[in-house]
C-alpha positions in Angstrom: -111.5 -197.3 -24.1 -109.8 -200.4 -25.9 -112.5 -201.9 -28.5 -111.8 -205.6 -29.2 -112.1 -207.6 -32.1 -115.3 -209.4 -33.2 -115.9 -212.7 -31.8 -114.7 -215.2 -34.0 -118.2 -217.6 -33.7 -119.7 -214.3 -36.2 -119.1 -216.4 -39.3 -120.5 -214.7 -42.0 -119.8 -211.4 -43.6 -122.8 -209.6 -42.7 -123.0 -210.5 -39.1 -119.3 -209.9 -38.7 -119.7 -206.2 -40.1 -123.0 -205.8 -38.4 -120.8 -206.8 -34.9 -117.9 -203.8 -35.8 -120.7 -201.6 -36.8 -122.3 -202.2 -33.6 -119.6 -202.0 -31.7 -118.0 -198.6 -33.3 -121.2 -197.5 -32.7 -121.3 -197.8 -28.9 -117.9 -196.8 -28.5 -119.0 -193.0 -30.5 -122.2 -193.1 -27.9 -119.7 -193.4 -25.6 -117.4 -190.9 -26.4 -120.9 -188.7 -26.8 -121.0 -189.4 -22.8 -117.7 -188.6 -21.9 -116.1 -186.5 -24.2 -113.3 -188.8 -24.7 -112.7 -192.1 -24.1 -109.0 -192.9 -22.5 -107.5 -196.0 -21.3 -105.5 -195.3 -17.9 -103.9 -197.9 -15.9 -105.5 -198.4 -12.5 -103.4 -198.8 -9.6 -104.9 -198.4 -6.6 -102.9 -201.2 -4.9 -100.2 -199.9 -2.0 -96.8 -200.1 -3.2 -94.9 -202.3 -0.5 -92.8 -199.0 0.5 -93.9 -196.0 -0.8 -92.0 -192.4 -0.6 -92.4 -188.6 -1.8 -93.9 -188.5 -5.4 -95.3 -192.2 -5.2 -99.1 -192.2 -6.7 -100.4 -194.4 -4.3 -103.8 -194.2 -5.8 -104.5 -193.6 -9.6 -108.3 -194.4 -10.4 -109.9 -192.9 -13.6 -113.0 -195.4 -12.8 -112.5 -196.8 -16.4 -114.1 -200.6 -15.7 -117.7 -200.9 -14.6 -117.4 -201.9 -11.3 -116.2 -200.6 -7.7 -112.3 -200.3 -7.5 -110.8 -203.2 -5.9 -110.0 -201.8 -1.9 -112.4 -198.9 -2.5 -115.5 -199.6 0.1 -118.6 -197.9 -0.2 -119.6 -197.4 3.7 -123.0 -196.1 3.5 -124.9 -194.9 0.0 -124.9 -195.5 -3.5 -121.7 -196.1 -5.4 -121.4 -196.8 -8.9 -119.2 -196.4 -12.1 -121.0 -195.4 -14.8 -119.5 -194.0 -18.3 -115.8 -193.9 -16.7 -116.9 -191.8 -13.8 -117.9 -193.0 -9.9 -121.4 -191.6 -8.9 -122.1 -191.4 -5.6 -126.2 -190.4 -4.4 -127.4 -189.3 -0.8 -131.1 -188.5 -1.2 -131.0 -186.7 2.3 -129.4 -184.0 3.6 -128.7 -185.7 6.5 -127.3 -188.5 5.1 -123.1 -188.0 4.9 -122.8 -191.1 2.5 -119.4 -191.8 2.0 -116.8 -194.3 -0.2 -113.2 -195.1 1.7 -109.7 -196.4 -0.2 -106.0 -195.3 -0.4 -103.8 -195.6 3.0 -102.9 -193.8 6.1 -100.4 -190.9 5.4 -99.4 -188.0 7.2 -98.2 -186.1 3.7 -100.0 -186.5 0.8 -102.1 -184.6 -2.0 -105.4 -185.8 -2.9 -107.0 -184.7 -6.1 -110.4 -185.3 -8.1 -112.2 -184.3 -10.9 -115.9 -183.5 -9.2 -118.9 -182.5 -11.2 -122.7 -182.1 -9.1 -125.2 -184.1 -11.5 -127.8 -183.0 -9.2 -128.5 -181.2 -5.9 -131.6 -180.8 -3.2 -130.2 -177.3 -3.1 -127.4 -175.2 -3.7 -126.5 -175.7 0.2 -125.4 -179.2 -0.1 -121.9 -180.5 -0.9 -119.5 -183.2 -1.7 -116.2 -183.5 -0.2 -112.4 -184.9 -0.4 -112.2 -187.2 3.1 -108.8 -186.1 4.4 -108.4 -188.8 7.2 -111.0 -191.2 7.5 -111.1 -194.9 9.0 -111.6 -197.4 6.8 -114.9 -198.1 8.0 -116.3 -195.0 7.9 -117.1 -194.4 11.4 -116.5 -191.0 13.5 -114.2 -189.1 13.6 -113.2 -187.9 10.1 -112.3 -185.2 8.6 -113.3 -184.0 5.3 -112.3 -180.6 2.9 -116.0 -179.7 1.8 -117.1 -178.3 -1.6 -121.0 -177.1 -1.9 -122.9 -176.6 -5.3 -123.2 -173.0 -4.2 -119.3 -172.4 -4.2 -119.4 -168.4 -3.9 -121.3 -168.7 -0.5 -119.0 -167.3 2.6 -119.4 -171.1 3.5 -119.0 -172.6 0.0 -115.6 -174.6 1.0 -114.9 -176.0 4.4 -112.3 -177.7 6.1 -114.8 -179.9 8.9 -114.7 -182.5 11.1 -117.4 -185.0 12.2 -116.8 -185.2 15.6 -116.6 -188.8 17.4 -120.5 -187.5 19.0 -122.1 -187.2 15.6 -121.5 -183.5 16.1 -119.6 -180.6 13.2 -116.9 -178.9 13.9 -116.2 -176.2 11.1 -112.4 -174.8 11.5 -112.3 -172.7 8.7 -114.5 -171.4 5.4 -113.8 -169.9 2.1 -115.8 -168.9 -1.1 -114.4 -170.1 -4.2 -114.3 -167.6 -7.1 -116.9 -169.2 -9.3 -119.8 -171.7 -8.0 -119.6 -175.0 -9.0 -122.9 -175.0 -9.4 -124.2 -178.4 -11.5 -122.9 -180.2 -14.7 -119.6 -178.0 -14.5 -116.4 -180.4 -13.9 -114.3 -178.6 -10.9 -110.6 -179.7 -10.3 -110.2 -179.7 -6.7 -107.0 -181.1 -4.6 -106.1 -180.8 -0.8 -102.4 -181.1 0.1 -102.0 -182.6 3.8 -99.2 -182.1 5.9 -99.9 -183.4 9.3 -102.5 -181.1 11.1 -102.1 -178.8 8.1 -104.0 -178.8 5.4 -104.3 -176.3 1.8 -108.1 -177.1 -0.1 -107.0 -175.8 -3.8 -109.8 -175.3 -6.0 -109.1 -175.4 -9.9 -105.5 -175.3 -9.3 -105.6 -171.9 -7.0 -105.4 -172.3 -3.1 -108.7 -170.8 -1.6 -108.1 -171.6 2.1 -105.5 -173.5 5.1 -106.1 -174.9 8.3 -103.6 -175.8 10.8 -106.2 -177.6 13.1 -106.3 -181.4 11.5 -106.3 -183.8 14.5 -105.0 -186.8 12.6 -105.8 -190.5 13.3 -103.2 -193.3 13.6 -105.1 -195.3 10.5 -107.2 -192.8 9.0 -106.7 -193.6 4.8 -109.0 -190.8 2.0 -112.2 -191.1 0.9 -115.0 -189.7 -1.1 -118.6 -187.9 0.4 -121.9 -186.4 -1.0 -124.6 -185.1 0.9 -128.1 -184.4 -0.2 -126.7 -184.8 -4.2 -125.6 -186.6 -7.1 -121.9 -186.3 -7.3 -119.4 -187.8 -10.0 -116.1 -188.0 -9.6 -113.2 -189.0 -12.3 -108.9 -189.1 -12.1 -109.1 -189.5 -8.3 -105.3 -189.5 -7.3 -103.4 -190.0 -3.9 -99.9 -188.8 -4.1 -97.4 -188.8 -0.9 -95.5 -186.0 -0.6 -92.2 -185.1 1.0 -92.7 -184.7 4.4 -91.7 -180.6 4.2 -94.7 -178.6 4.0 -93.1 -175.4 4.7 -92.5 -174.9 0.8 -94.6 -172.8 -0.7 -96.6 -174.0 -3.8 -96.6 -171.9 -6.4 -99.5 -169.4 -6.5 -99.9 -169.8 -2.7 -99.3 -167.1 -0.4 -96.9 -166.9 2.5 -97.6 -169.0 5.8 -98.4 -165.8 7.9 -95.9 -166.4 11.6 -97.2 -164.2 14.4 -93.6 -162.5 15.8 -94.2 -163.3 19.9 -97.8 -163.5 18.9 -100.2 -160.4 17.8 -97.0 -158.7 19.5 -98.5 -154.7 17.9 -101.7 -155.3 19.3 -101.3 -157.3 22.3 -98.2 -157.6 24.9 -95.9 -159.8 23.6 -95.4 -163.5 24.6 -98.6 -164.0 26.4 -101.6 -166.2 26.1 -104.4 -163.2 25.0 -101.2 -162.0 22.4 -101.8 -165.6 20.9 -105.2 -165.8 21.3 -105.4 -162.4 19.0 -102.9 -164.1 16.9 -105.1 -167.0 16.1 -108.0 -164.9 15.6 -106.4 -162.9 13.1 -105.9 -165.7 11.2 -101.9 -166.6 12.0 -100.7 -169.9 10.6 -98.1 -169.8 13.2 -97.3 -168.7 16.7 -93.6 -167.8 17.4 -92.6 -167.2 20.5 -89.3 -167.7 22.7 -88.5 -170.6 25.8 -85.7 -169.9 28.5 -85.3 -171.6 32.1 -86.5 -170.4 35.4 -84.5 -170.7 38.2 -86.0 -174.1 39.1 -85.5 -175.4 35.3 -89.5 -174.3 34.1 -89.6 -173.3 30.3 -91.2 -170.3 30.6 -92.3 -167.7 27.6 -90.1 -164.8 27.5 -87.4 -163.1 24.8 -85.5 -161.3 26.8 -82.9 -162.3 29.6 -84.7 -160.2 31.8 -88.2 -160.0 32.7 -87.1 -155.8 33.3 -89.0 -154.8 29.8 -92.0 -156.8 30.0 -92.9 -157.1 33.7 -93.4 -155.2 36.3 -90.2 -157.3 37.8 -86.5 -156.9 37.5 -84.0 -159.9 37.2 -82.1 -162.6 35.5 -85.3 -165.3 34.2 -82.4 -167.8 34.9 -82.0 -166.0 38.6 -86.1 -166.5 39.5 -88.2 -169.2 40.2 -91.0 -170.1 38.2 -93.2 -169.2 41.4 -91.4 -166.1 41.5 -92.0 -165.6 37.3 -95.5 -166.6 37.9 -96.6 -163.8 40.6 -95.5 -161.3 37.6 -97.6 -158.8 35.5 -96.9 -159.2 32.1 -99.5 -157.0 30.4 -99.4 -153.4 32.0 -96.4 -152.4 30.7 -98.7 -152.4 27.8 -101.9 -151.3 28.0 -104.0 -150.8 31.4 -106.4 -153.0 29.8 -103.8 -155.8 30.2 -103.1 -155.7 33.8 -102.7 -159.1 35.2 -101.8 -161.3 32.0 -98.9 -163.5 33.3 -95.6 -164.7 31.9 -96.9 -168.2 30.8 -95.2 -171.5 31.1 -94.2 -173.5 27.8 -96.3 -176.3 28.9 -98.9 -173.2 29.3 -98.7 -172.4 25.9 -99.0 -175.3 24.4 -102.3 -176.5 26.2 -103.9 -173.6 24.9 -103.0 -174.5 21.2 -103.6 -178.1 21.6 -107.4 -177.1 22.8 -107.7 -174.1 21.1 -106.1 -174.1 17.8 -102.5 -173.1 16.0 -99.2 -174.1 15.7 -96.0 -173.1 17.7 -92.5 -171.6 16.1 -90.4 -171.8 19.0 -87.1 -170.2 19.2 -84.6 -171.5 21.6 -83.1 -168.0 23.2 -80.2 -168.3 23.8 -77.4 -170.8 25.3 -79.0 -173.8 26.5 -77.4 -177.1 27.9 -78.5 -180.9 26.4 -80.3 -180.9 29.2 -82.0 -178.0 29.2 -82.9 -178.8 25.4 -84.8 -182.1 26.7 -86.7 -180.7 29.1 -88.4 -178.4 26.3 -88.7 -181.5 23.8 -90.3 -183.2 27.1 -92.9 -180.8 28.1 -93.5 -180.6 23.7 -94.3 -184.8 23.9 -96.2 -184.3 27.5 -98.2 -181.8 25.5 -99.5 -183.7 22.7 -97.8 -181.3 20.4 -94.9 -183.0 18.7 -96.5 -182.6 15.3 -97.3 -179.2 15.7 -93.9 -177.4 17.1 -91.1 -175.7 15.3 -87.7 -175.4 16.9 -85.6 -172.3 15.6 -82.7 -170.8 17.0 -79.8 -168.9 16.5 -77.5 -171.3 18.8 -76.0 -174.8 16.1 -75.6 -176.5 19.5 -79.3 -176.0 20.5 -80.4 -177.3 16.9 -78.2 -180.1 17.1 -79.4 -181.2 20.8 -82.7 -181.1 19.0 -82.3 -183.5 16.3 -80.4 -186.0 18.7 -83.3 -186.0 20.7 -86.3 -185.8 18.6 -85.3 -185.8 15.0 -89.3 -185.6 14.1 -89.2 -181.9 14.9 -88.8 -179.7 12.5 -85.2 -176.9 12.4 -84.7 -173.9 11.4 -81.4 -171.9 11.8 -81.8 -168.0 12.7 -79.0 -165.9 11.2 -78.7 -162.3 11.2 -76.5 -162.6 8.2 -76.6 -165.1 5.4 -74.0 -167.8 5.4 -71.4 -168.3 2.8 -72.9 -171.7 1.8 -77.1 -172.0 3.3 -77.4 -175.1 1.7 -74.3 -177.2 3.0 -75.3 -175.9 6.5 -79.0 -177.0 6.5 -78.0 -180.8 5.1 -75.3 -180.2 7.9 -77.7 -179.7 10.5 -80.9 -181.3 9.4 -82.8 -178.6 8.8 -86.5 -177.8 7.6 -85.9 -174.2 7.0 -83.5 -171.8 7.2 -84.6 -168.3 8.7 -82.8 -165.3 8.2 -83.2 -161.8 8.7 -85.3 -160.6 5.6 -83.5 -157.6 4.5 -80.4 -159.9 4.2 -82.2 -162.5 2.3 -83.4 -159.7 -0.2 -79.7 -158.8 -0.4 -78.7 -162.1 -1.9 -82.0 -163.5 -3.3 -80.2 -166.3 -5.5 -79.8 -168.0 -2.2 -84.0 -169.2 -1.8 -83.6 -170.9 -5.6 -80.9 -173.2 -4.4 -82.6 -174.1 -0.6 -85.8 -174.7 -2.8 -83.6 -177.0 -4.5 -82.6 -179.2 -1.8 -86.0 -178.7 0.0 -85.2 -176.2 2.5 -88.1 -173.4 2.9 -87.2 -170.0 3.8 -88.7 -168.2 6.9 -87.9 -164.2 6.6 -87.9 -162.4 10.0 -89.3 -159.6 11.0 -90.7 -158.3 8.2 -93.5 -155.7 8.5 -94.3 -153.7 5.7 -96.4 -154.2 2.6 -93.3 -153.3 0.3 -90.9 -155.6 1.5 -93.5 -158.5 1.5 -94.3 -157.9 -1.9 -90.5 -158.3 -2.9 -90.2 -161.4 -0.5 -92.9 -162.7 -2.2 -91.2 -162.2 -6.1 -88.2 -164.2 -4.8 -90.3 -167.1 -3.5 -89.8 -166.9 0.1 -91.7 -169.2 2.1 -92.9 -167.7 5.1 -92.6 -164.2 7.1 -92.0 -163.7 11.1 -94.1 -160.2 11.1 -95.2 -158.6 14.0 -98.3 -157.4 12.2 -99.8 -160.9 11.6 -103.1 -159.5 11.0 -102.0 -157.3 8.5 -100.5 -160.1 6.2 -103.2 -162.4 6.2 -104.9 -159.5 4.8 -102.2 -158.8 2.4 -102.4 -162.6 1.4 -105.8 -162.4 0.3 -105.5 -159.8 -1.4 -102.9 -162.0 -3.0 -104.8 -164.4 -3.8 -107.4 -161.9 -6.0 -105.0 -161.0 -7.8 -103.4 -164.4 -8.6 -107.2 -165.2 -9.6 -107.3 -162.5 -12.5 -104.2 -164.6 -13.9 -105.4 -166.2 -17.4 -105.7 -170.0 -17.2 -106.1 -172.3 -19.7 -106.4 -176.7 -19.4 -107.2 -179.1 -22.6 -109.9 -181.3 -21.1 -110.4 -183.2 -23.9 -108.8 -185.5 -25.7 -107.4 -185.6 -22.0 -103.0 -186.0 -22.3 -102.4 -189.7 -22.3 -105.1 -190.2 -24.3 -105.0 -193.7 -26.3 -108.1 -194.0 -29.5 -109.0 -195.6 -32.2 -110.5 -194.6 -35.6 -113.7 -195.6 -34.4 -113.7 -192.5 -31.6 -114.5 -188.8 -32.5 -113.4 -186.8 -29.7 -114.0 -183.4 -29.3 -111.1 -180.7 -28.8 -112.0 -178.9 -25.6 -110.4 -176.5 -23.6 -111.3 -174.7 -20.5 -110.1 -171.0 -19.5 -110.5 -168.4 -17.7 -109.7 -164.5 -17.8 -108.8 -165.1 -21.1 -109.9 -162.7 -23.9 -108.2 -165.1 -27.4 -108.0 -168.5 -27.4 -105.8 -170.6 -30.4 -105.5 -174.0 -30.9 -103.2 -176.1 -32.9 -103.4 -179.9 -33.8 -99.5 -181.2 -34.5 -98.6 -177.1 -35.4 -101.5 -176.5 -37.6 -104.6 -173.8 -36.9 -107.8 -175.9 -35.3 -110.4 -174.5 -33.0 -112.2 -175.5 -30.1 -115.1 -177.2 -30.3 -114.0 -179.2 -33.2 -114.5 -182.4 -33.6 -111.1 -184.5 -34.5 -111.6 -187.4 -37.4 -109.4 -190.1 -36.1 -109.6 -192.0 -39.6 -107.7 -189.3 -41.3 -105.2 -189.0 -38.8 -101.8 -191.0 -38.9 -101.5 -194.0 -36.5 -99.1 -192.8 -33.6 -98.8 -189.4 -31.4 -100.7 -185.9 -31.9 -100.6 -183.3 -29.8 -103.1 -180.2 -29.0 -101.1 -177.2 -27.9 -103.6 -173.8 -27.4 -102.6 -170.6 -25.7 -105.0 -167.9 -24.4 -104.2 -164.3 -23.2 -106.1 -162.2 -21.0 -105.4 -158.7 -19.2 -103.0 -160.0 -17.0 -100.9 -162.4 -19.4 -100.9 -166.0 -20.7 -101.0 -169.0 -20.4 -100.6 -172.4 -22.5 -101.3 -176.1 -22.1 -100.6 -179.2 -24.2 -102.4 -182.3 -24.8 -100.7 -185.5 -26.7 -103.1 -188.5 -27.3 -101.6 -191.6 -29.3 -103.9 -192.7 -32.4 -104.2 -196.8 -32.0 -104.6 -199.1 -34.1 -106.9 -202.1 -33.7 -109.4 -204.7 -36.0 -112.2 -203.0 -34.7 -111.3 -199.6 -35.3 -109.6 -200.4 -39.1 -113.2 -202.5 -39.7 -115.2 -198.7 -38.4 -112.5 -197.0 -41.0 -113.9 -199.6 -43.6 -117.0 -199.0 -42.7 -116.8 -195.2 -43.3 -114.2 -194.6 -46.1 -117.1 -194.1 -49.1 -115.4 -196.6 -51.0 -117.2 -198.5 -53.4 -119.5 -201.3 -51.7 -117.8 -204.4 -53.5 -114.6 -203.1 -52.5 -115.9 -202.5 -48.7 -117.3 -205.7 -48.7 -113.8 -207.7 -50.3 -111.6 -205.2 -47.5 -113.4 -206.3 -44.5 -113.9 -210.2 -45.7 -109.7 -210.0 -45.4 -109.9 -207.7 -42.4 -112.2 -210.9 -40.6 -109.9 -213.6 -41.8 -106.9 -211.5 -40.5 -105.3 -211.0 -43.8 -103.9 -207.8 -43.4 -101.1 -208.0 -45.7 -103.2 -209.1 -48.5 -105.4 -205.9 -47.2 -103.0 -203.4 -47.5 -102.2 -204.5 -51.1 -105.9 -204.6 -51.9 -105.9 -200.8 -50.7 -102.7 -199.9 -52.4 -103.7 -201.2 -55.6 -107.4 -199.4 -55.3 -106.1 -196.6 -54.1 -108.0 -193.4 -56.4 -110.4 -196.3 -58.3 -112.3 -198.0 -55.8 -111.0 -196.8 -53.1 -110.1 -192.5 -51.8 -106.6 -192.1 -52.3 -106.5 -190.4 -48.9 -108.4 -193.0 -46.9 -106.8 -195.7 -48.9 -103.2 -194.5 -47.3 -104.5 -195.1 -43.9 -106.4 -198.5 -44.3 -102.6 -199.8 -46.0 -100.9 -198.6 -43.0 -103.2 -199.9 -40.2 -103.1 -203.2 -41.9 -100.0 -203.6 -41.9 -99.4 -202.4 -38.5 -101.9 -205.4 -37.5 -99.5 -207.6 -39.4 -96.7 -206.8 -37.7 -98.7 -207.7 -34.1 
């Protein structure tokens, strides 16, 4: 909060201290409010060409009206105290605030805090793709009071019929509950989405149908919601990388392959159900030029047919039975069609990793890209292969799709390759990727995940994991999901620790008393230092003793399973108003309060800071005196 001068038109000694009383008064209720009062730049504007790590939307709500290009569609909307309240008295009221842009990779972030709540059933949400206007479809990443409920975070969509459509649910460790601040964020990568709450992932979804113009947006239903430090960054358009403290995107080897036969519809049906992020499966050419679903060159091991795939027609792969080989309870499932496939995952649900088997002309390379587009499924298919030439068809053809390059062995230089040939990922076989670990650090680097295949046992996820590989190809999808939540509890017991006021950035004056706070959890000790000396907590910092200039709050905690640290620097300003509240409160004597601030309203701050020097231990504290030199002459120098 910047505090002014006095009006000039006060023109007597009185009034004008009465105005800087008045006003370092309202600017300590205010800090009573808020807990600190910080002056951030808003730029909610679009920058004219925007690109990975551009904020396109930076809004701490710290003027008292509505953002300019934030539009409340339906509700109340109001900035109050540097936060944006938004009220729906009904349940059934999904009152909602639009702003930002359309973007297909971003990260949207917010400070939320439930004022109030009908009951612990109703939520507020982060609008992931919206239109403008507010009208259906939209999807939002949901957040109720009641955060521990099986249902307590949401990734929904309000369907273009009024109707919900609920794609996936999560309970957050702790309920939000109301008058608790929650740090929430969802990072959107096309059709993918991660809801992170405080920090840790809770839940993904892979089943986002995005709009052409959908921008973000804010909702509450049947609550009083405020929201503060709402930002919009874009990311890079690679959102294969796993953020730290994530767990691996779980990639179902030829579908639920141990549970199901491999390569067919119910294996990716069983997949999906499991909870797979990703379906990979392998194309080849019938006879007749079809993309059909099959690994090997033969349909001999998975059929109850014998012959080259390339040698048959796709009638002739059709009339196959592809599921008794494994199970009588199989019988009938059929080799399916690419196209097949990915009609199912459009309507259904999921995402495909599709290999490329083997050879396969420029031709035969557009085909599969052409059935991909006649599909609807150009944002949700990964090529891989083992074959350069089928990867570099690829990118000629549709250099939207994403690559990855199989290898059996690691390269002598991963890195040149994947800038060589374009790729999103490089995929190698996971025991030689835990052979030369160094080599995910320096992909990372030039923003290449890593996909290990075909990993499939606890112990070798676990050291996949410690290196920081991306993704695993497992053939016991189930199982890892499983093994990713249990991840994910034990990431939670993980001390953490977050200095929420004065917030870092911070800019006060003498006239503000902010309180240090700091919140943690799994922490057992707590310090705090202010600029390397002992402070606490809870204290409550006197700006008017404090040199003009940078401070910073540094506090570690530690807990059973580590620690963890955080810093805070707010700068100490200098203005008229906040040198008249340090007047105003320096127990000098009254004449000489009264001959310091008849200077300070005729803007004599030289002849101030002499006046201070020259009192300095009579009529004047020594200590305070120091200060009220400095700041004066500071104000000269302006």
């Amino acid at each position: 909060m910047t505090v002014h001068p006095a009006s000039p038109s006060l023109d007597r000694t009185g009034s004008r201290l009465g105005a800087l009383r008045t006003r370092a008064t309202a600017t300590v209720a205010a800090i009573a409010v808020t807990g600190a009062a910080v002056a951030v730049t808003v730029a909610t504007s679009t920058p004219a060409a925007a690109g990975p790590g551009s904020v396109v939307v930076s809004e701490s709500f710290s003027s008292a009206s509505l953002p300019a290009g934030w539009n409340a569609v339906d509700g109340t909307w109001k900035v109050e105290n540097g936060r944006l309240y938004g009220t729906s008295a009904s349940s059934s009221d999904n009152n909602k605030i639009t702003f930002g842009r359309h973007l297909n990779d971003f990260r949207l972030e917010a400070t939320m805090r439930f004022e109030t709540v009908s009951a612990a059933t109703r939520w507020a949400s982060l609008g992931i793709d919206v239109p403008a206007d507010g009208a259906t479809p939209w999807w939002i990443a949901t957040m109720r009071s009641g955060t521990t409920a099986a249902n307590g975070l949401e990734f929904a969509q309000r369907t273009p019929a009024n109707a919900w459509v609920v794609t996936n649910t999560a309970s957050a460790p702790y309920a939000a509950g109301t008058g608790r601040d929650v740090r929430v964020a969802v990072e959107v990568h096309g059709n993918q989405a991660r809801w992170i709450f405080d920090g840790r992932e809770a839940m993904r979804t892979n089943s986002l149908q995005r709009s052409a113009n959908g921008v973000q947006g804010l909702f509450v239903n049947g609550a009083t919601v405020s929201y503060d430090d709402v930002t919009v960054t874009e990311l890079a358009p690679n959102g294969y990388l796993r953020p730290k403290g994530s767990p691996f995107t779980v990639i179902a080897h030829r579908g639920a392959s141990a549970a199901a036969p491999e390569n067919t519809l119910v294996a990716q049906e069983i997949a999906r159900r499991g909870g797979a992020d990703w379906i990979e499966n392998d194309v080849q050419p019938s006879k007749d030029g079809i993309p059909f679903i099959l690994h090997d060159g033969t349909v001999d091991r998975t059929t109850d047919g014998t012959g080259n795939i390339r040698d048959l027609t796709a009638a002739q792969i059709k009339a196959l039975d592809a599921g008794s080989w494994f199970g009588p309870h199989y019988v009938g499932e059929r080799v399916p069609t690419l196209a097949e496939q990915l009609a199912d995952l459009r309507t259904r649900g999921g995402n495909l990793l599709v290999e490329i088997k083997g050879k396969h002309t420029r031709d035969e390379v557009a085909t599969i890209i052409q059935v991909i587009r006649n599909e609807q499924m150009m944002g949700r298919v990964f090529i891989q292969s083992f074959e350069v030439d089928a990867l570099r068809y690829t990118h000629e053809l549709a250099p939207e799709l994403p690559l990855g390059l199989l290898r059996s062995t690691l390269d002598a230089d991963p890195v040149a390759l994947a800038r060589e040939l374009h790729l999103t990922a490089y995929n190698p076989d996971g025991n030689a990727l835990l052979a030369k670990p160094e080599v995910v650090a320096s992909l990372h680097a030039a923003g290449v995940a890593v996909m290990a295949w075909t990993m499939d046992s606890a112990g070798l996820w676990q050291r996949l994991e410690r290196i920081g590989t991306d993704a695993i190809i497992t053939n016991r999808a189930s199982e890892l999901v499983g093994w990713n939540s249990a991840f994910l509890q034990r990431a939670s017991a993980d001390p953490t620790v977050d200095i929420t006021s004065p917030t870092d950035g911070a800019r006060l004056d003498r006239a503000q008393s902010p309180v240090i706070a700091v919140a943690a959890t799994n922490a057992d000790t707590v310090t705090v230092t202010l600029d390397g000396k002992k402070s606490a907590a809870g204290r409550k910092l006197d700006l008017t003793t404090l040199t003009a200039g940078r401070h910073t709050i540094s506090t570690e905690v530690t807990g059973p399973e580590g620690t963890a640290t955080a810093t805070s620097t707010f700068t100490v300003t200098v203005s008229q108003a906040g040198l008249g509240y340090l007047l105003l409160t320096s127990g000098a004597d009254p004449n000489a309060v009264t001959a310091m601030t008849t200077k300070l309203i005729h803007a004599q701050y030289a002849q101030l800071a002499s006046y201070a020097d020259r009192q300095a231990g009579k009529l004047v504290p020594a200590e305070v005196a120091s200060v009220i030199a400095a700041d004066a002459r500071t104000l000269a120098l302006k």
